[in-house]
C-alpha positions as CSV (number, residue, x, y, z in Angstrom):
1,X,6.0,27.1,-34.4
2,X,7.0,24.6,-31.7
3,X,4.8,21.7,-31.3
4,X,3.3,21.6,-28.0
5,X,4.1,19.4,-25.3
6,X,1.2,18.7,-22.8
7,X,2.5,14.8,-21.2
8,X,5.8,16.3,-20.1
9,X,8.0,19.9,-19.3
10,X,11.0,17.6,-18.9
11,X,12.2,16.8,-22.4
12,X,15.6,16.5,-24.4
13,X,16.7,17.6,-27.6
14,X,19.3,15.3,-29.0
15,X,19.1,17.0,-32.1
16,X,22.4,17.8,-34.8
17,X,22.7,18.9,-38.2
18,X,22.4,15.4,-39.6
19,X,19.4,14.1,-37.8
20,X,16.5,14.9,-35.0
21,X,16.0,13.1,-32.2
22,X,14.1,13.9,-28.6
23,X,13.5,12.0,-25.3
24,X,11.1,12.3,-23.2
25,X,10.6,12.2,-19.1
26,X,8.5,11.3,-16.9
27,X,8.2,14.0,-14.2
28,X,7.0,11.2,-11.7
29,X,9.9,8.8,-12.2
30,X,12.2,10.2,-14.8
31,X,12.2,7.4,-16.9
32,X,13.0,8.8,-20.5
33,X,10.9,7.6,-23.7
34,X,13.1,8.1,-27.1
35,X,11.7,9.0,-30.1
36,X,12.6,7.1,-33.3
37,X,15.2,9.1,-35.7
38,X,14.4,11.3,-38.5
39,X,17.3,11.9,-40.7
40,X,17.4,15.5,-41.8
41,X,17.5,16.0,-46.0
42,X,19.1,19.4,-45.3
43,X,21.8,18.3,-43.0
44,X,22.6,15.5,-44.8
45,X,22.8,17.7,-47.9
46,X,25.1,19.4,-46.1
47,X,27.6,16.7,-45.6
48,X,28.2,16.2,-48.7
49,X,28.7,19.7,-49.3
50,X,31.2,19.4,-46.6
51,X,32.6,16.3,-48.2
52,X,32.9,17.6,-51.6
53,X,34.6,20.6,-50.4
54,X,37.5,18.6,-49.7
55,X,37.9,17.9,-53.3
56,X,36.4,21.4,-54.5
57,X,37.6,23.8,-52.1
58,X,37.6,27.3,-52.1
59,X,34.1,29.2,-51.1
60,X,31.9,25.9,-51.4
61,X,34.1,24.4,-48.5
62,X,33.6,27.3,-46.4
63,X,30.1,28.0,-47.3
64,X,28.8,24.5,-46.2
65,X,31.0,23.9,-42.9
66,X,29.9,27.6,-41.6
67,X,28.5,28.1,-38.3
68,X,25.4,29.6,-40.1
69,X,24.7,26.3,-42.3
70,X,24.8,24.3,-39.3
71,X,22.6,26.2,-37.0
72,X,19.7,26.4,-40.5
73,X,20.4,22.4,-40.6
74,X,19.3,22.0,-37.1
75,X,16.3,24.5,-36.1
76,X,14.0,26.0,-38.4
77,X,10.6,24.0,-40.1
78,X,12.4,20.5,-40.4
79,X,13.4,20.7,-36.4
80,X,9.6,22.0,-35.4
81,X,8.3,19.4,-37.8
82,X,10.1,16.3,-36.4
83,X,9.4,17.7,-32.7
84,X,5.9,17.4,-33.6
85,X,6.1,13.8,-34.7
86,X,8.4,12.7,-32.1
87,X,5.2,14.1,-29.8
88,X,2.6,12.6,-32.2
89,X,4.8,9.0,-31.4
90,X,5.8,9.1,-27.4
91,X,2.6,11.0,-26.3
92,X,0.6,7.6,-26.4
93,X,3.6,6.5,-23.9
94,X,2.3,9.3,-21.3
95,X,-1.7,9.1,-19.4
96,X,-3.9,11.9,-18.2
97,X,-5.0,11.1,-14.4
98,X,-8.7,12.0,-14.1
99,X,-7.9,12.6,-10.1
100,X,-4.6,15.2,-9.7
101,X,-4.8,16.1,-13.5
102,X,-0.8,14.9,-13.8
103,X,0.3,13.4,-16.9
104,X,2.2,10.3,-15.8
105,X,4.1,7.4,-18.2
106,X,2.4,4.3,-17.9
107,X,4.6,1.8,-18.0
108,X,5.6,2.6,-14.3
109,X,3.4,5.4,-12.5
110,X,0.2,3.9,-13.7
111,X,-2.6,1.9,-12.4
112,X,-4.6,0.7,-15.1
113,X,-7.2,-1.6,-12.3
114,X,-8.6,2.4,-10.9
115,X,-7.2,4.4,-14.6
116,X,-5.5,7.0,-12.3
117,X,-1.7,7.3,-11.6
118,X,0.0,6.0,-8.5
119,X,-0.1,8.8,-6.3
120,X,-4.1,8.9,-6.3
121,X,-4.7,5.0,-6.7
122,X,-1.8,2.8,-4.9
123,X,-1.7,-0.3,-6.0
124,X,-1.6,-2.3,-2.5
125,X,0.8,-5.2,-3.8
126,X,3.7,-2.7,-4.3
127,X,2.4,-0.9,-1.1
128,X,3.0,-3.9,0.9
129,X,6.2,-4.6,-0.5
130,X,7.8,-1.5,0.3
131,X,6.4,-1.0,3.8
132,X,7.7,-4.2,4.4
133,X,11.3,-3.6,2.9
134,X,11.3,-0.5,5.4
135,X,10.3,-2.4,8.0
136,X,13.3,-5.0,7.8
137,X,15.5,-2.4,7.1
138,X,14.5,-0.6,10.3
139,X,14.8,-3.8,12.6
140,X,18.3,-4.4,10.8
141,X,19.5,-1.1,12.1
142,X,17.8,-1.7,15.6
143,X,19.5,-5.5,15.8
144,X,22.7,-3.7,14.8
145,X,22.4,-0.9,17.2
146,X,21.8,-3.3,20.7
147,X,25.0,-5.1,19.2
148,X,26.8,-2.9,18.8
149,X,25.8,-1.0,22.6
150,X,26.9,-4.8,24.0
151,X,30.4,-4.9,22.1
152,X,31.1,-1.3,23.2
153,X,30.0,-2.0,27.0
154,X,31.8,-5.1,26.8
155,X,35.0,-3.5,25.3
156,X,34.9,-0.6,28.1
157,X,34.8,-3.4,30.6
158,X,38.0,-5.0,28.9
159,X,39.6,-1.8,29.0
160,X,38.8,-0.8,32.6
161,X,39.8,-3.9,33.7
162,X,42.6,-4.4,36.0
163,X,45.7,-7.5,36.1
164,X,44.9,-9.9,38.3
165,X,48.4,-10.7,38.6
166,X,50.0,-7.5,38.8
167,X,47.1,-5.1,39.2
168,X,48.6,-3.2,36.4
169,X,46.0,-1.6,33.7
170,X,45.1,-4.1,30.4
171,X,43.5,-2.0,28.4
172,X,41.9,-4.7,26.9
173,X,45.1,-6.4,25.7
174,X,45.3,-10.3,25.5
175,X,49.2,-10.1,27.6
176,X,49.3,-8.1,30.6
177,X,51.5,-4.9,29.8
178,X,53.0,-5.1,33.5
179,X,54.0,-8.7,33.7
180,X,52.8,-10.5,30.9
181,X,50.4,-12.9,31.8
182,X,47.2,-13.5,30.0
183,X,44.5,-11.4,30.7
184,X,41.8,-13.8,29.8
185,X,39.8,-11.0,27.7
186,X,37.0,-12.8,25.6
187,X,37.9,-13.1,21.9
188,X,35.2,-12.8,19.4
189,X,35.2,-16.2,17.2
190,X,33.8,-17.5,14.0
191,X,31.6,-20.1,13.5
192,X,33.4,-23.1,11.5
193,X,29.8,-24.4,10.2
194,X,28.1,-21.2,9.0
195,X,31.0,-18.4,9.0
196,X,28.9,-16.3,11.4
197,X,30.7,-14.3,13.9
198,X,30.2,-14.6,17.7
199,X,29.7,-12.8,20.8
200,X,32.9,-12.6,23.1
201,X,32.6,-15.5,25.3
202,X,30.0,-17.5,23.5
203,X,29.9,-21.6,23.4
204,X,27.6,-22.1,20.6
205,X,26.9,-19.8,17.5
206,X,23.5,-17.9,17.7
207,X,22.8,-18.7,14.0
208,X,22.9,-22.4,13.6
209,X,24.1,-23.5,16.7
210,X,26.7,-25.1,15.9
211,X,29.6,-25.7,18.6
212,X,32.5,-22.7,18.7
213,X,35.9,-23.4,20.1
């Protein structure tokens, strides 16, 4: 009979003829708990069977490496009875919440200050932290958007723009295509202080102010 596994559906069998072995998951956060390794007497009795059939041979050899052998070394009593430790040892790993009724680990997805998991009881530090994180995040993406509206808007202008000399189209080249004089299209530069890049036509850097040109 299989032992019964109330903390967790999400579990792993690492099981094999020589030894059992399971690992558990969280269903909140997926972390995996790993129960310690039972050696199994009948799969090790089996290798060497398998060994000695080297030197033996004939129907021992074939006996001990057959499919059947295997599959007896793996399930059966021994596999339900190490499942049932391997519950006995990680299930200490896992809480009840007294709120949803979720069993959650509790190294990560538990508050121990309320005794219910995370989802019921936030804890406000780790709260804070992320709703801050998204918040830079979001004003990144907003800084980089307006940036990058000027340099387009800029760099359509530059485009647009006629020679001054020729009246032949630039298309935002440095050189004139029609007669080769400079255009006198604004050049991003880098700072020589801080490494930050510039806006076209800037005098001073916008991140330490340092002098550009």
């Amino acid at each position: 009979m299989t032992a019964a596994i109330e903390f967790t559906g999400n579990y792993e069998d690492l099981s094999t003829d020589m030894g059992f072995q399971f690992k558990f998951n969280c269903e909140r956060c997926s972390n995996g708990y790993m129960s310690s390794y039972q050696s199994n007497k009948l799969g090790v009795a089996g290798g060497f069977l398998r060994g000695a059939s080297g030197f033996v041979g004939g129907a021992l050899g074939r006996g001990a490496d057959s499919a059947y052998e295997v599959q007896r070394a793996v399930g059966g009593k021994q596999h339900d009875a190490a499942l049932h430790k391997a519950v006995q040892e990680i299930r200490p790993l896992f809480k009840q919440c007294r709120h949803c009724g979720n069993w959650l680990c509790d190294q990560v997805c538990w508050n121990p200050g309320a005794n219910m998991c995370k989802d019921c009881a936030p804890i406000a530090e780790e709260v804070e932290t992320r709703v801050r994180a998204q918040f830079v995040e979001t004003q990144v993406n907003n800084d980089n958007f307006l940036e990058e509206n000027q340099r387009m808007s800029t760099k359509g202008k530059e485009v647009a723009a006629n020679c001054a000399n020729c009246g032949a189209e630039t298309l935002g080249k440095k050189f004139c295509p029609g007669c080769g004089n400079p255009t006198n299209v604004a050049v991003a530069a880098f700072c020589g202080q801080c490494g930050a890049k510039s806006a076209p036509g800037a005098k001073f850097c916008g991140e330490c102010g340092g002098k550009l040109g």
